[in-house]
N, C-alpha and C positions, 0 to 999 in steps of 0.2 A: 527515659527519653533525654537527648542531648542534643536535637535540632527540629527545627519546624519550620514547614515550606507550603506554602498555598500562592495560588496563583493573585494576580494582581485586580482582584475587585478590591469594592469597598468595602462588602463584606470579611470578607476573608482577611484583608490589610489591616483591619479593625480587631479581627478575634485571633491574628497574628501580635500583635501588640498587645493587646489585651493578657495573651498568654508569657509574654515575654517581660513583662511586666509584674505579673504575678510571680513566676520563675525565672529569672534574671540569669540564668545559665544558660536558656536554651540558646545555640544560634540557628540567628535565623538565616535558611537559605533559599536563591533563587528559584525560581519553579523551573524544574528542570526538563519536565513535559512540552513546555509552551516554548521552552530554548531550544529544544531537538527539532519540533515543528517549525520555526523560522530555518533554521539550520537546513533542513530535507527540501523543505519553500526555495530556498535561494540555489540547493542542489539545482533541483527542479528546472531551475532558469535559465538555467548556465543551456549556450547556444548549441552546444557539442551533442546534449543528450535528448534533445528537442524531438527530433527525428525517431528514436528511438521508444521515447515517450509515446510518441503522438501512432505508433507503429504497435504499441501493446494497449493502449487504448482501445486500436480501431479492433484489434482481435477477440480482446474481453466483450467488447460492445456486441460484436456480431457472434459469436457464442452465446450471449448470454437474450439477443434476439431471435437466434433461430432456433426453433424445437430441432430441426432438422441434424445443422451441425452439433447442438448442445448434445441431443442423442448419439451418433456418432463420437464424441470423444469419448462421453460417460462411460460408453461399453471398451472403448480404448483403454480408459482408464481401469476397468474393472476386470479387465485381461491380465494387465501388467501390473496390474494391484499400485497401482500409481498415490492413491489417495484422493486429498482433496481438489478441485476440480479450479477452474476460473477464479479470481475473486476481483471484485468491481470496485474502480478509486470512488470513494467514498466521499461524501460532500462535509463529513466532519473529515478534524484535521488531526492528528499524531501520525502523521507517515504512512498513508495508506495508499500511495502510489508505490511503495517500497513492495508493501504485501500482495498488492495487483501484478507487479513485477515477478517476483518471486515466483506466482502463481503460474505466469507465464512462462519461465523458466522453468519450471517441475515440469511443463506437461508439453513443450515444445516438442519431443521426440514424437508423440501425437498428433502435435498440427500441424509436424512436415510432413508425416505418412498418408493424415487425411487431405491436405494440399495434392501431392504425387498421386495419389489415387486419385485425383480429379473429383473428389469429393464433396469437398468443401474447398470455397475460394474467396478468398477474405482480400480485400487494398492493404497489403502492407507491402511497405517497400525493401525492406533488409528484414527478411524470415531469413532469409539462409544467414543473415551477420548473426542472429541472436543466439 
């Protein structure tokens, strides 16, 4: 080993030192988990992606409350062998608005077809920007 990184408790601060003390070579580095999550946080904020955000929310949310549409995509997906399905921003933090994004990009080809078919109709304002 040649570095050590925990995040900023008391604990960990403590058995960071502790360690580093003992072994006097390690260095120590920032936690680099909790610097991506502020990093992705401030993404997040910025006024440009807001719209955008708040537009894949509203889609994960009403997929992931209606049996109706949930059904309808599942078997969209299982046609086109698409994979995995919605995935919902998370109330822990390392970048889980990234993965809900993402989600929504894989399977967009899906939720304009079930949109066009009058199938399912979700409040989002820019489907066709995404």
């Amino acid at each position: 080993f040649r570095a050590i990184s925990c995040d900023n408790t008391v604990n960990t601060n403590g058995a960071r030192e502790l360690a580093i003390q003992t072994w006097p070579w390690l260095i120590p580095l920032p936690d680099c988990c909790h610097r991506l999550n502020s990093f992705s946080k401030d993404l997040c904020n910025i006024s440009y992606y807001k719209p955008t955000i708040k537009d894949c929310r509203n889609l994960v949310t009403h997929y992931k409350k209606s049996t109706f549409a949930a059904a309808h995509l599942r078997l969209a997906r299982k046609k086109a062998n698409t994979g995995r399905g919605l995935v919902s921003v998370g109330k822990t933090r390392f970048v889980t608005m990234y993965f809900s994004g993402d989600s929504v990009r894989r399977n967009l080809d899906h939720l304009r077809t079930l949109e066009q078919r009058n199938l399912v109709a979700v409040k989002v304002r820019h489907l066709h920007m995404l």
